[in-house]
VOBA-1610 file (N, C-alpha, C; in pm, whole numbers, padded with zeros to 5 digits, always signed):
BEGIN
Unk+00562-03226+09377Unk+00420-03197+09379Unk+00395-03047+09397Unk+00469-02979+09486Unk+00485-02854+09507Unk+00489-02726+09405Unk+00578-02833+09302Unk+00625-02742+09198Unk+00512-02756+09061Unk+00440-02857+09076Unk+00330-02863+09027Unk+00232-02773+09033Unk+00184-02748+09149Unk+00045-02669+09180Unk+00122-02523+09170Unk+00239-02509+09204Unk+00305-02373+09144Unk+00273-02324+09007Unk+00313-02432+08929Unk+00241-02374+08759Unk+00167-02404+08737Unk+00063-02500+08792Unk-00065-02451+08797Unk-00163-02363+08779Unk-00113-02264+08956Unk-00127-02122+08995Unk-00064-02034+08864Unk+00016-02051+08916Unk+00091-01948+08716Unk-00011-01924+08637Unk+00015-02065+08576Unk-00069-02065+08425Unk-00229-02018+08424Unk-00265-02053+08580Unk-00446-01979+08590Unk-00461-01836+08640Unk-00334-01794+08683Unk-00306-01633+08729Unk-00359-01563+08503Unk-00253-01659+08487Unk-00166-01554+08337Unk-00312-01564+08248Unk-00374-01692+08265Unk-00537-01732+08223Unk-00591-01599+08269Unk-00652-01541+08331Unk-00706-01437+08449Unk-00698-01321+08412Unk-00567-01301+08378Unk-00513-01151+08318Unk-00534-01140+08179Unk-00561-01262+08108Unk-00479-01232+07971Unk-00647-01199+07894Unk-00674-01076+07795Unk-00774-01060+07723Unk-00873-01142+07641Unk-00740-01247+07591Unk-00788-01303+07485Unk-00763-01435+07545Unk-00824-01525+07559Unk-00777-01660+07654Unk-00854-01743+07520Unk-00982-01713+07491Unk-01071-01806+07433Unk-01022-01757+07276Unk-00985-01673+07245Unk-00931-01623+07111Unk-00865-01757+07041Unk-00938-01778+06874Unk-00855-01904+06843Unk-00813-01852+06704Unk-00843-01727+06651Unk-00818-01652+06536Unk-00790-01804+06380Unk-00972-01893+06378Unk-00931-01944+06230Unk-00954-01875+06165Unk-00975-01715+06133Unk-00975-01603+06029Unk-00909-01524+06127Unk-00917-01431+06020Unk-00852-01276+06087Unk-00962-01162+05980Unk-00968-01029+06061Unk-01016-00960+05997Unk-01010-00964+05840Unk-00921-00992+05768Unk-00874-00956+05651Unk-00966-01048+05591Unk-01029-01153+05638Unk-01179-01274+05583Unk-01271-01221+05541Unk-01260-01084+05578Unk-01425-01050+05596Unk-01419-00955+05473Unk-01596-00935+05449Unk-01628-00877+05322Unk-01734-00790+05350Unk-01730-00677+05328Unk-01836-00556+05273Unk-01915-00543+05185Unk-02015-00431+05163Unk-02019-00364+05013Unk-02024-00188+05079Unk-01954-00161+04997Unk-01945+00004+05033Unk-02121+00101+04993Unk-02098+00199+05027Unk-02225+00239+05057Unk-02288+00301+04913Unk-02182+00299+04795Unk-02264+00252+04648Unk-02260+00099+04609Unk-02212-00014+04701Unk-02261-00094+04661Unk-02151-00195+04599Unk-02063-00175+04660Unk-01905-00217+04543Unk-01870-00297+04630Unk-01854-00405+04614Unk-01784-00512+04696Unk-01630-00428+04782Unk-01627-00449+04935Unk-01522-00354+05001Unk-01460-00481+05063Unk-01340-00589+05038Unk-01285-00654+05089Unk-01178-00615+05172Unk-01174-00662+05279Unk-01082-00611+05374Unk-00941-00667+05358Unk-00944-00788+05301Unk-00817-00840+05263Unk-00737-00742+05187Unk-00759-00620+05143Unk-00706-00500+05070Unk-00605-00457+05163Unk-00678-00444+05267Unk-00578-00364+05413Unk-00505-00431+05435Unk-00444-00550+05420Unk-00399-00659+05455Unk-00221-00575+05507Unk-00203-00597+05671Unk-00047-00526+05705Unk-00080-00399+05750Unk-00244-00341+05744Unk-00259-00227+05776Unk-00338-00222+05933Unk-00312-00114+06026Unk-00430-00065+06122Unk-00561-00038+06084Unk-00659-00084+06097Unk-00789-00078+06059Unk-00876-00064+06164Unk-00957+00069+06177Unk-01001+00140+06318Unk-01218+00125+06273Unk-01292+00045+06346Unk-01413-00011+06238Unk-01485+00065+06383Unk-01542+00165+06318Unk-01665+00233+06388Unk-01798+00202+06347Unk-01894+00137+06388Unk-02034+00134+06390Unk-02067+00249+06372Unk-02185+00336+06318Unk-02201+00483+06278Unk-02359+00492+06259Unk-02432+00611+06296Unk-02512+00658+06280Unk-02532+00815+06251Unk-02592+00864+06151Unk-02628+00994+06131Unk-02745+01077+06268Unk-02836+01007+06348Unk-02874+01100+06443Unk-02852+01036+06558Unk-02713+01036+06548Unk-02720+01016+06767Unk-02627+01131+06790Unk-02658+01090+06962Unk-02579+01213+06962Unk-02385+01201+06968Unk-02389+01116+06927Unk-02228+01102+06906Unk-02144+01122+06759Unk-02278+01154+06703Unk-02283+01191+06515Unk-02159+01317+06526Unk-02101+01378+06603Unk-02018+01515+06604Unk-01869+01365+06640Unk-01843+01274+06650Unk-01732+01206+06620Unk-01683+01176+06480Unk-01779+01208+06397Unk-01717+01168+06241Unk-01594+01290+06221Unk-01662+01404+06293Unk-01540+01511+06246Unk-01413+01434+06323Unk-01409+01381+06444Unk-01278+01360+06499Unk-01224+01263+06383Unk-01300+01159+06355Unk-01286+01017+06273Unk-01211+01109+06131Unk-01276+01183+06111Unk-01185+01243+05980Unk-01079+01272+06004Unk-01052+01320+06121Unk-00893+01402+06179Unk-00763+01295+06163Unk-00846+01185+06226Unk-00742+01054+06267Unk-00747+00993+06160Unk-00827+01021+06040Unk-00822+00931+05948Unk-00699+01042+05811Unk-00725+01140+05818Unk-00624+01222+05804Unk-00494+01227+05832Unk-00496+01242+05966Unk-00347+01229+06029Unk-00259+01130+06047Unk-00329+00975+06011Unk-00271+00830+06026Unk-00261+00773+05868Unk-00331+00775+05784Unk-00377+00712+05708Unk-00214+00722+05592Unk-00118+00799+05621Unk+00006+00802+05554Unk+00074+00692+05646Unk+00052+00689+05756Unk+00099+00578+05835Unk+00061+00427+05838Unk-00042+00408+05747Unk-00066+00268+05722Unk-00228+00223+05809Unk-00287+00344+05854Unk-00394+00339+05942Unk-00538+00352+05836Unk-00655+00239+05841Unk-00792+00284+05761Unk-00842+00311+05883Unk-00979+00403+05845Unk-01072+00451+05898Unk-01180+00372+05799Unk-01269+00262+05919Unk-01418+00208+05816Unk-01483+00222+05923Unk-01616+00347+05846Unk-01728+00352+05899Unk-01829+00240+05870Unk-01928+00190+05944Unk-02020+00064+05957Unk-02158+00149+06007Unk-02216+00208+05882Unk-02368+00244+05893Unk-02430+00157+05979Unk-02520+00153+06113Unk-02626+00084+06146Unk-02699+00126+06211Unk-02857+00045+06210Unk-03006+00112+06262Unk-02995+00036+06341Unk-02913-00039+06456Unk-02943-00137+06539Unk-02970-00032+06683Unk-02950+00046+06657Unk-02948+00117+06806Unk-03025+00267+06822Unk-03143+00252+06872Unk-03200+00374+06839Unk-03312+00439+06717Unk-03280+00316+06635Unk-03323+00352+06541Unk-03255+00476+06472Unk-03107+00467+06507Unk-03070+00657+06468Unk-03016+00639+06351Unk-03031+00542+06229Unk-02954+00532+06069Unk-03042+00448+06012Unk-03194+00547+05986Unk-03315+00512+05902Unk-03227+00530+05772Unk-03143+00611+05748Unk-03157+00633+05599Unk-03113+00561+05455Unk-03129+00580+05414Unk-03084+00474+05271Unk-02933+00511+05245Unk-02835+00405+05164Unk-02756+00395+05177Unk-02660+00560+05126Unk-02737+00616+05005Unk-02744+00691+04933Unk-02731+00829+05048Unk-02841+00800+05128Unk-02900+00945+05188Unk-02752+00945+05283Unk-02702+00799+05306Unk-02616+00831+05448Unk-02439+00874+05420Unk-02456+00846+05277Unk-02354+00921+05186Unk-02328+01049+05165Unk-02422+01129+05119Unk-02499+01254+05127Unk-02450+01287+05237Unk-02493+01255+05323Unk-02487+01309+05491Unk-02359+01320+05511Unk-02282+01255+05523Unk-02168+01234+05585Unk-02038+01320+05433Unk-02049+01351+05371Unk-01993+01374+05298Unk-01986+01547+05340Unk-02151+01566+05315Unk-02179+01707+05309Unk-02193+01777+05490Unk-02199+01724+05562Unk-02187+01765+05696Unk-02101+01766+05749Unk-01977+01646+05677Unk-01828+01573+05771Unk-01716+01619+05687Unk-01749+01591+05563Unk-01698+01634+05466Unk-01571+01479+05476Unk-01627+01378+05441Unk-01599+01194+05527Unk-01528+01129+05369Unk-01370+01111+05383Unk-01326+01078+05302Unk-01296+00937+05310Unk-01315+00898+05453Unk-01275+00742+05461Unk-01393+00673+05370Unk-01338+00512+05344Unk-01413+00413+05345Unk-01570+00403+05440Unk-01665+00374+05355Unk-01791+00361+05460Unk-01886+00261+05392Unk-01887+00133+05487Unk-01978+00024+05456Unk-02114+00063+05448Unk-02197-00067+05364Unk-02343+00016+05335Unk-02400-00072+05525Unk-02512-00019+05487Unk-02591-00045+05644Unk-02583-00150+05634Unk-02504-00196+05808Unk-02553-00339+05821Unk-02619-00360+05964Unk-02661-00460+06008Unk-02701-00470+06161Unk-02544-00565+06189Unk-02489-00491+06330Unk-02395-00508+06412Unk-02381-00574+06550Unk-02529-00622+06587Unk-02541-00714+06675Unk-02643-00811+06678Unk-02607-00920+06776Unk-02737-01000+06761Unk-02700-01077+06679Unk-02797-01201+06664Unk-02871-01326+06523Unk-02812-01249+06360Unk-02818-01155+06353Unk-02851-01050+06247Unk-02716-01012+06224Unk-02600-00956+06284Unk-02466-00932+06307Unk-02418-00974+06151Unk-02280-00859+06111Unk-02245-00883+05993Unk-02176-00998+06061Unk-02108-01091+05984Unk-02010-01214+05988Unk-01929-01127+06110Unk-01860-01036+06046Unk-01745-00938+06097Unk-01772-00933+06276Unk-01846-00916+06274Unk-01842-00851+06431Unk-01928-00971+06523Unk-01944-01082+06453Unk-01949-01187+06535Unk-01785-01295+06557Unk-01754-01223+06457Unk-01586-01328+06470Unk-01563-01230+06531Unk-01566-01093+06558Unk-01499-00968+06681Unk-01503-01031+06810Unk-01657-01074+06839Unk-01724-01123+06967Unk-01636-01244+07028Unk-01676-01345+06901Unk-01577-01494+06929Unk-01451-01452+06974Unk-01364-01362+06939Unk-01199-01358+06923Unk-01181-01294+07073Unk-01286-01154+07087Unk-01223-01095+07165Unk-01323-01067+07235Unk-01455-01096+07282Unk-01529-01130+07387Unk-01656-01044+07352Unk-01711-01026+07490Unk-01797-00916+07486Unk-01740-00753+07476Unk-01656-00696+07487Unk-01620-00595+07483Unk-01597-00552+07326Unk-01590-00648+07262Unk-01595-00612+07127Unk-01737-00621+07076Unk-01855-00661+07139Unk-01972-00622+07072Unk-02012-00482+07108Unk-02058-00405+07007Unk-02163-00258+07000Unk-02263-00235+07150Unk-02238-00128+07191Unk-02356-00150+07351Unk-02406-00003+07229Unk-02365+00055+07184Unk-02419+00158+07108Unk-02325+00213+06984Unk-02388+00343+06920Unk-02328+00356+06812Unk-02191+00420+06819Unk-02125+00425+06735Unk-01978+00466+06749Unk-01870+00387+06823Unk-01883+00250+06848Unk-01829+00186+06927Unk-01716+00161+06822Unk-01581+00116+06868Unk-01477+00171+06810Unk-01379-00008+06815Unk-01360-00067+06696Unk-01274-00158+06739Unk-01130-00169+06641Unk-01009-00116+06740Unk-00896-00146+06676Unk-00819-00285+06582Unk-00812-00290+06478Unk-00771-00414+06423Unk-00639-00385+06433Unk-00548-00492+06448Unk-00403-00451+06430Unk-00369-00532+06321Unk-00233-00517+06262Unk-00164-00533+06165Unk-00164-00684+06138Unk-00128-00755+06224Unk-00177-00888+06224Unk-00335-00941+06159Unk-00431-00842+06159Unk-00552-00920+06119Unk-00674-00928+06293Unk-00569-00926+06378Unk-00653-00953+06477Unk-00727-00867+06565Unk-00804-00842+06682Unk-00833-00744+06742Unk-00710-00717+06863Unk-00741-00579+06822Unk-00574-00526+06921Unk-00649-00478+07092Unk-00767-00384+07044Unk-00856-00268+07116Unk-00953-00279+07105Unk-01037-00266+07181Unk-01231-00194+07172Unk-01220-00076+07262Unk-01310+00044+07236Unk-01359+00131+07274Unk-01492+00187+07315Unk-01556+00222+07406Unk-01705+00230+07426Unk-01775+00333+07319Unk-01828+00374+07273Unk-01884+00470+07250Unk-01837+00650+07298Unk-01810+00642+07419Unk-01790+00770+07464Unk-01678+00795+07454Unk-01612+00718+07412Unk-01418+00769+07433Unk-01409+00786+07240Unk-01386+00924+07237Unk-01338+00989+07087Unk-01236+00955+07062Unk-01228+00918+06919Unk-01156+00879+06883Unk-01009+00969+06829Unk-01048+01086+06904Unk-00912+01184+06876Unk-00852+01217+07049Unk-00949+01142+07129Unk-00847+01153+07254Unk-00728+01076+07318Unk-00652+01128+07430Unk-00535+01050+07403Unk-00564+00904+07418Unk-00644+00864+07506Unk-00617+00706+07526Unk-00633+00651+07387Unk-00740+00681+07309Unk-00725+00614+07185Unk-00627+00604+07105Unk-00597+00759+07115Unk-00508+00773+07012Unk-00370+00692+07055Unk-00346+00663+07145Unk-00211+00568+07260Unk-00240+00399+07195Unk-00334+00375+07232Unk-00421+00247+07185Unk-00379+00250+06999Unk-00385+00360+06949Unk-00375+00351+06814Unk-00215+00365+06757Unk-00166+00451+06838Unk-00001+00410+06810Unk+00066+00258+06860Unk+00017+00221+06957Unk+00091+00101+06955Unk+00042+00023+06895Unk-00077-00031+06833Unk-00063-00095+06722Unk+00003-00059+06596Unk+00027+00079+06602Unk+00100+00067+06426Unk+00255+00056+06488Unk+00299+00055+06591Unk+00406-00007+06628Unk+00489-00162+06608
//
């Protein structure tokens, strides 16, 4: 009986610790579907074996000075098997009024933004692309948006590896630590 309530205890300790407890992965990232910001169907099943780093994005917040980092890492990884997808949205702030067109423009000519960039979608809530409600399901609340630039690591598997808040750049070390061991 002893040895019973022993793994018990165990198994509700390892429950406790472990991130993903409720995670049942019947998709994986690679399910999900886009349209890029002219409009072109952007299937993720493309990346399929790759690191895939999905930033929520806005042109006026004030975290709009991360696209330059986002270019760096999307630069410096992207021989390594790493995407960079930006995710236009007005859910926060109202700070990505602009049309899909204008937010192209922007980011091109200010960032000079070679990654992949989805057209606007809303990222939380009723409203939520597919994508970032299977984020939520898999890997909790920490994978939903509290604001823009919120940062979620996909790993090679398809699944969620990482989330990031908003304030942690995506060229500092913890991320960038977070981002090597998944392409590990």
């Amino acid at each position: 009986m002893l040895d019973k309530i022993k793994y018990f205890l165990l198994i509700m300790i390892m429950s406790f610790f472990s991130t993903n407890v409720a995670a049942n992965y019947d998709k994986l990232a690679y399910d999900f579907n886009f349209n890029d910001l002219d409009g072109t169907p952007l299937n993720l099943a493309v990346y399929k074996g790759k690191v895939i780093i999905v930033v929520n994005v806005a042109s006026q917040c004030g975290f709009t000075k991360q696209y330059e980092d986002m270019q760096k890492v999307w630069e410096k990884y992207q021989v390594k098997g790493v995407i960079m997808l930006g995710v236009p949205s007005n859910d926060f702030g109202r700070q990505e009024p602009g049309s899909n067109k204008e937010i192209k423009d922007f980011c091109e000519a200010k960032f000079g933004i070679t990654f992949p960039m989805t057209e606007k979608v809303s990222v939380k809530g009723e409203n939520a692309h597919p994508f970032y409600k299977w984020a939520k399901e898999n890997h909790g609340k920490s994978a939903i948006p509290k604001w823009n630039f919120h940062k979620i690591i996909i790993g090679k598997d398809g699944k969620v590896e990482d989330t990031f808040a908003s304030i942690t750049n995506p060229s500092s070390e913890k991320f960038i630590k977070a981002l090597e061991k998944a392409l590990d």
